[in-house]
N, C-alpha and C positions, 0 to 999 in steps of 0.2 A: 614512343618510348614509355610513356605512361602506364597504356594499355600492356602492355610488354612487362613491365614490372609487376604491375596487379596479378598476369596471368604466374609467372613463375612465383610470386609470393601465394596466390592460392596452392597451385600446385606440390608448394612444399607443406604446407599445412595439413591438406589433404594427404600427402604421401605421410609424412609424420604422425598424422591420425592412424592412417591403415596399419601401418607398424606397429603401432600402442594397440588398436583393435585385435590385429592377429598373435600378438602376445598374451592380453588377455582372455582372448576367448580360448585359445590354444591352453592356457592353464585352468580356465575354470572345466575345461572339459578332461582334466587329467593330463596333460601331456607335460610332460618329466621335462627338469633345467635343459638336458640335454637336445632334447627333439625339441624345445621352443629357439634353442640356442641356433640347432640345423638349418631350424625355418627362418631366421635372421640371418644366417650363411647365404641363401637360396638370394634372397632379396639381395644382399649387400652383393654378389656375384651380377647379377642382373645390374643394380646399379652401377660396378666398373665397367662393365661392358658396353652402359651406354655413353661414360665417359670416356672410353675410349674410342669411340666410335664419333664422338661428337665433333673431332677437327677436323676428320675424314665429311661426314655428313657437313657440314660449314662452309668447306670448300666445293661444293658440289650441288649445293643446293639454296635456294633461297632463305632466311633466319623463318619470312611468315609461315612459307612451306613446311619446314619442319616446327612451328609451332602450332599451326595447324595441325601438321600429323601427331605430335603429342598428345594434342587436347582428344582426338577421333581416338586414339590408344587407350587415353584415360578413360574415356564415356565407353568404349568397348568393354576393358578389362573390371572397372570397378562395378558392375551391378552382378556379377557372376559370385562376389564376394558375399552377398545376401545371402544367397542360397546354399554356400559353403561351409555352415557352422557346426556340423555334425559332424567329426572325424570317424574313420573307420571304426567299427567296434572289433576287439581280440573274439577271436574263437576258442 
């Protein structure tokens, strides 16, 4: 239970960093209230999705199983965000 708690108290840390990350970086590089607002849409959509998904997944699968597969999700998706920092340039 321990472990269990450490692991989702980083994980919101980490998710609540990347948020503040992509808001700032999304405004130092220009991007209007609106298109930073979009990309906070984007995330908070993703985020219902996977509470809703999560009683289904619960009952179907084991708790470590699916924190397991979080943690593999997170170490996937969070290093692509490095090399993400340069938005389209306008023509």
């Amino acid at each position: 239970m321990r472990v269990t708690l450490l692991l989702i108290s980083g994980n919101n840390l980490v998710s609540n960093a990347v948020i503040l990350l992509a808001i700032v970086v999304s405004r130092q590089h220009g991007a209007s209230a609106s298109a930073t607002g979009l990309l906070l849409t984007f995330a908070s959509v993703g985020s219902l999705a996977g509470a809703l998904a999560a009683p289904r997944l619960v009952n179907r699968l084991p708790i470590r199983t699916i924190l397991l597969a979080n943690r593999c999700l997170w170490a996937a998706l969070i290093p692509p965000l490095l090399f993400g920092t340069r938005p389209p340039q306008p023509r």
